[in-house]
DSSP file (Angstrom, degrees, kcal/mol; ACC not computed):
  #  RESIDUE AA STRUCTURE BP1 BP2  ACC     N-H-->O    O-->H-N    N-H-->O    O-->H-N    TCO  KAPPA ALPHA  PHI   PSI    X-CA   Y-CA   Z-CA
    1    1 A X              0   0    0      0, 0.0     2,-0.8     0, 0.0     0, 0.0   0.000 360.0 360.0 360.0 130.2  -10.3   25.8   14.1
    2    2 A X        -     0   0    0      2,-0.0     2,-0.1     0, 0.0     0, 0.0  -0.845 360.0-169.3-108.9 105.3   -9.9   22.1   14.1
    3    3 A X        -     0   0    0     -2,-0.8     2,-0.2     0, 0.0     0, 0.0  -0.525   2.5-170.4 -85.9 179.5  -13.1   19.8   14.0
    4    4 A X        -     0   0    0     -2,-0.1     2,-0.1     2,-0.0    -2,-0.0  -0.742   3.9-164.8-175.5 113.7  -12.9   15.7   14.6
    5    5 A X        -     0   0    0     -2,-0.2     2,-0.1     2,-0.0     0, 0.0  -0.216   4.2-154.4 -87.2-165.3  -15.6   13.7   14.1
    6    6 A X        +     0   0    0     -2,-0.1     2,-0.2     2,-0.1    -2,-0.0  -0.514  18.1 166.6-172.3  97.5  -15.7   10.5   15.3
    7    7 A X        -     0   0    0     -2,-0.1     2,-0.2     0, 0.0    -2,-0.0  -0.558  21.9-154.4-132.6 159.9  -18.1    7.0   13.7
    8    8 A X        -     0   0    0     -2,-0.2     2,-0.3     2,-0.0    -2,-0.1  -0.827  17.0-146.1-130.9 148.9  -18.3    3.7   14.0
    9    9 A X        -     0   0    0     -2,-0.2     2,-0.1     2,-0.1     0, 0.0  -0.777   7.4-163.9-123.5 171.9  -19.7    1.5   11.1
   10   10 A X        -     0   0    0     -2,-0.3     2,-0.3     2,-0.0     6,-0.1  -0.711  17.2-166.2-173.2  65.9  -21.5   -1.3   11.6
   11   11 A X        -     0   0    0      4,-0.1     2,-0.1     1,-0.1    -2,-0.1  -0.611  14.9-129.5 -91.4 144.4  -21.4   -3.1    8.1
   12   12 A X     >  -     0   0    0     -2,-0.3     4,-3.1     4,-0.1     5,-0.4  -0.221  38.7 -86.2 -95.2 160.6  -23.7   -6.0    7.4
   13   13 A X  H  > S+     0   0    0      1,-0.2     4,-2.5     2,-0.2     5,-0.3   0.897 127.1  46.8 -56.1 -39.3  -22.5   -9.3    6.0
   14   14 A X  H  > S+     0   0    0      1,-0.2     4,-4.6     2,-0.2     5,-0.3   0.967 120.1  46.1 -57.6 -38.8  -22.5   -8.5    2.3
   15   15 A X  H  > S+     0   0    0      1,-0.2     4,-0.6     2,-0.2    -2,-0.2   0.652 109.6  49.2 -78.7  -2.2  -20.8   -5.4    3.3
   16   16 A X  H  X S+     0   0    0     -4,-3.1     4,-0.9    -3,-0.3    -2,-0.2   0.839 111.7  48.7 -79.5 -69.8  -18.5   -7.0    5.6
   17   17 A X  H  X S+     0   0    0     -4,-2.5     4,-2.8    -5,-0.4    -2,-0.2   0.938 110.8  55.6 -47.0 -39.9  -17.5   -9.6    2.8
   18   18 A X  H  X S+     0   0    0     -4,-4.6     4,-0.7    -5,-0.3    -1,-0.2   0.973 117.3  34.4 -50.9 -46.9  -17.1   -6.2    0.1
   19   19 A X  H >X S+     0   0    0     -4,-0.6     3,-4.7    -5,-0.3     4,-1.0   0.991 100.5  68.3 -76.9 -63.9  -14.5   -4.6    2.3
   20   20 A X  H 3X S+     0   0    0     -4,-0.9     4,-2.1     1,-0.3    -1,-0.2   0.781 116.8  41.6 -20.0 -54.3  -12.7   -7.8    3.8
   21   21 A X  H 3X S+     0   0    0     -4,-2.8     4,-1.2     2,-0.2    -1,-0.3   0.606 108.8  49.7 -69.6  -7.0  -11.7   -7.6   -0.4
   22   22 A X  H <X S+     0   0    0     -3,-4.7     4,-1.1    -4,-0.7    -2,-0.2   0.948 116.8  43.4-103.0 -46.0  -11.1   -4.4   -1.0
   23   23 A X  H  X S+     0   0    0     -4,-1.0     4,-4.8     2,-0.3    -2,-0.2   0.819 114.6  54.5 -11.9 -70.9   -8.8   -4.5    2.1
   24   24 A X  H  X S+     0   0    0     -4,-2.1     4,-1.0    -5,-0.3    -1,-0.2   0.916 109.1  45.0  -8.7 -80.8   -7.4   -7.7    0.9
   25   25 A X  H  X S+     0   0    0     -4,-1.2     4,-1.0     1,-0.2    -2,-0.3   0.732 108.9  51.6 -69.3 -27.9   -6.6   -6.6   -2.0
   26   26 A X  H  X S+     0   0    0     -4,-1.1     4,-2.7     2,-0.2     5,-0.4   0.833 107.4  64.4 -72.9 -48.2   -4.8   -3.1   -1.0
   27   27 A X  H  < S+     0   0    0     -4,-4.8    -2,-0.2     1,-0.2    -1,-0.2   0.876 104.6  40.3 -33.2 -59.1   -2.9   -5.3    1.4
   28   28 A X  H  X S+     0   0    0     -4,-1.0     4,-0.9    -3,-0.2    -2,-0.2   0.321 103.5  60.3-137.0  62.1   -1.4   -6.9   -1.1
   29   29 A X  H  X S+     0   0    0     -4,-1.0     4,-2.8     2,-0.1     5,-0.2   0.831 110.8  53.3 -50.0 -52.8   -0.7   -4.1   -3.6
   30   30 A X  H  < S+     0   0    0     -4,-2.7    -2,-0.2     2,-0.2     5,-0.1   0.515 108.8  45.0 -25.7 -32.1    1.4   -2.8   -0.4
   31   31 A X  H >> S+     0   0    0     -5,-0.4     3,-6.4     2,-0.2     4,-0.5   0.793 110.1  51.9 -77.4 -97.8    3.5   -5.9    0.2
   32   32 A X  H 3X S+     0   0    0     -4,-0.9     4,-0.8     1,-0.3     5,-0.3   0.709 115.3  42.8 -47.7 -51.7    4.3   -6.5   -3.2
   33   33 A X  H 3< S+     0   0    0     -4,-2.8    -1,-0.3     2,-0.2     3,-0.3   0.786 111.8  55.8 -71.8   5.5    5.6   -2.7   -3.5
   34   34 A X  H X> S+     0   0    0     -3,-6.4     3,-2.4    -5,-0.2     4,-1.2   0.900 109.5  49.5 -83.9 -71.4    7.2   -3.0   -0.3
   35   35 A X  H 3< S+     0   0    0     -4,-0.5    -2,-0.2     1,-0.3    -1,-0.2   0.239 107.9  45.5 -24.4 -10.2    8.9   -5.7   -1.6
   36   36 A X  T 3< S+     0   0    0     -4,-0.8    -1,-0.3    -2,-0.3     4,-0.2   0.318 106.1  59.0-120.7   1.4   10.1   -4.7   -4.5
   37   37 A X  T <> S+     0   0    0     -3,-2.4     4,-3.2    -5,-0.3    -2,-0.2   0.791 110.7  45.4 -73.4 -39.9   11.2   -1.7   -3.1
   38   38 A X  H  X S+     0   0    0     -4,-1.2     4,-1.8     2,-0.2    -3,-0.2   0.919 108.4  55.1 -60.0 -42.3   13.4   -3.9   -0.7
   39   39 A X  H  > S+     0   0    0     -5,-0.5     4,-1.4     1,-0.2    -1,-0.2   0.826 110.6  46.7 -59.0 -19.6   14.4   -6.0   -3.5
   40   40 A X  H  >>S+     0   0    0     -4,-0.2     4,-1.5     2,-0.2     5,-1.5   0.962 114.5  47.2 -82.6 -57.1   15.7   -2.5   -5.3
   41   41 A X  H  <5S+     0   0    0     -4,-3.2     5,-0.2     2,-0.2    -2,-0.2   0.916 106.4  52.2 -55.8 -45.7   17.4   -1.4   -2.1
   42   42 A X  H  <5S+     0   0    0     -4,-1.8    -2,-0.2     1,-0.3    -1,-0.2   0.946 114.5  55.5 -52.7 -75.3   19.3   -5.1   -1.3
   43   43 A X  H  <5S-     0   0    0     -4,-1.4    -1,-0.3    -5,-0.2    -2,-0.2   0.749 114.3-117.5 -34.4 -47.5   20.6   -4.3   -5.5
   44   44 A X  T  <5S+     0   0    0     -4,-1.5    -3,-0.2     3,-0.0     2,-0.2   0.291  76.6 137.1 116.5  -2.4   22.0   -1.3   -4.9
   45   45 A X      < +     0   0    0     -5,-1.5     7,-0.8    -6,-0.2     2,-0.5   0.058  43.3  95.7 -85.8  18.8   19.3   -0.1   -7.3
   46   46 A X  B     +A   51   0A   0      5,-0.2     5,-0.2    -5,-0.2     2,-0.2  -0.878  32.2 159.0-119.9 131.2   18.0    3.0   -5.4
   47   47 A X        -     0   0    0      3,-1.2    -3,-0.0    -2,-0.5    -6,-0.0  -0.571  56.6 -79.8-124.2-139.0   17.9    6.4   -4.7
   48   48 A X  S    S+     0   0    0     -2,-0.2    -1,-0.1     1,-0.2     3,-0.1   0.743 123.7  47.8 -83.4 -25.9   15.7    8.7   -3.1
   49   49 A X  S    S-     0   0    0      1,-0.1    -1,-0.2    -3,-0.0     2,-0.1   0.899 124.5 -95.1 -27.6 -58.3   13.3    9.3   -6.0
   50   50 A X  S    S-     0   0    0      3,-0.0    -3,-1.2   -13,-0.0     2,-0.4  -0.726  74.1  -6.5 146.5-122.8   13.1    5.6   -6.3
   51   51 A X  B    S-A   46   0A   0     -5,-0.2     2,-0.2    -2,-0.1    -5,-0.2  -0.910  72.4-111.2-112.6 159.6   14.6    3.1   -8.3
   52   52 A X        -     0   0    0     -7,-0.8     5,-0.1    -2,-0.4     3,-0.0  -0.377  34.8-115.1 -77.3 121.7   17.3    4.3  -11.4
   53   53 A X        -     0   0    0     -2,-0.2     4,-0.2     1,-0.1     3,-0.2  -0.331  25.0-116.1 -68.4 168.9   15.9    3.6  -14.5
   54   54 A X  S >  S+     0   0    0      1,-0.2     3,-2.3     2,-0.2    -1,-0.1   0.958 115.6  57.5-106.0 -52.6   18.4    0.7  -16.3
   55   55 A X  T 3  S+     0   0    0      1,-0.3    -1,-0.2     2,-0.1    -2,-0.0   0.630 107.4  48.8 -49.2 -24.7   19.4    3.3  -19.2
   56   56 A X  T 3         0   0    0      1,-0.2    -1,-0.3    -3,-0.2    -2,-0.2   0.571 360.0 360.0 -98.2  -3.7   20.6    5.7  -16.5
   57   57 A X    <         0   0    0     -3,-2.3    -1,-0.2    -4,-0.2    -2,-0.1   0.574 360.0 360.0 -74.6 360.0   22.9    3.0  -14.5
């Protein structure tokens, strides 16, 4: 059996301003490891784990 609810929030300005940072900030933690994940691939510096530790190259 599959339920699905289904809300809406309706956050008030302090809570607007709390999430608008926590968001923020999750954003960019996500960039920057997308980005250094490109930066690993462009090097050659990957596999499918992740990137190769420098002792193992």
């Amino acid at each position: 059996m599959q339920l699905r609810y289904s809300f809406r929030l309706y956050p008030n300005g302090p809570q607007r301003t709390a999430l608008a940072g926590a968001f923020g900030c999750a954003r960019v933690v996500y960039n920057d490891a997308l980005r250094a994940r490109e930066t690993a691939r462009a090097a050659g510096d990957h596999d499918r784990r992740g990137p190769v530790p420098a002792e193992d190259r």
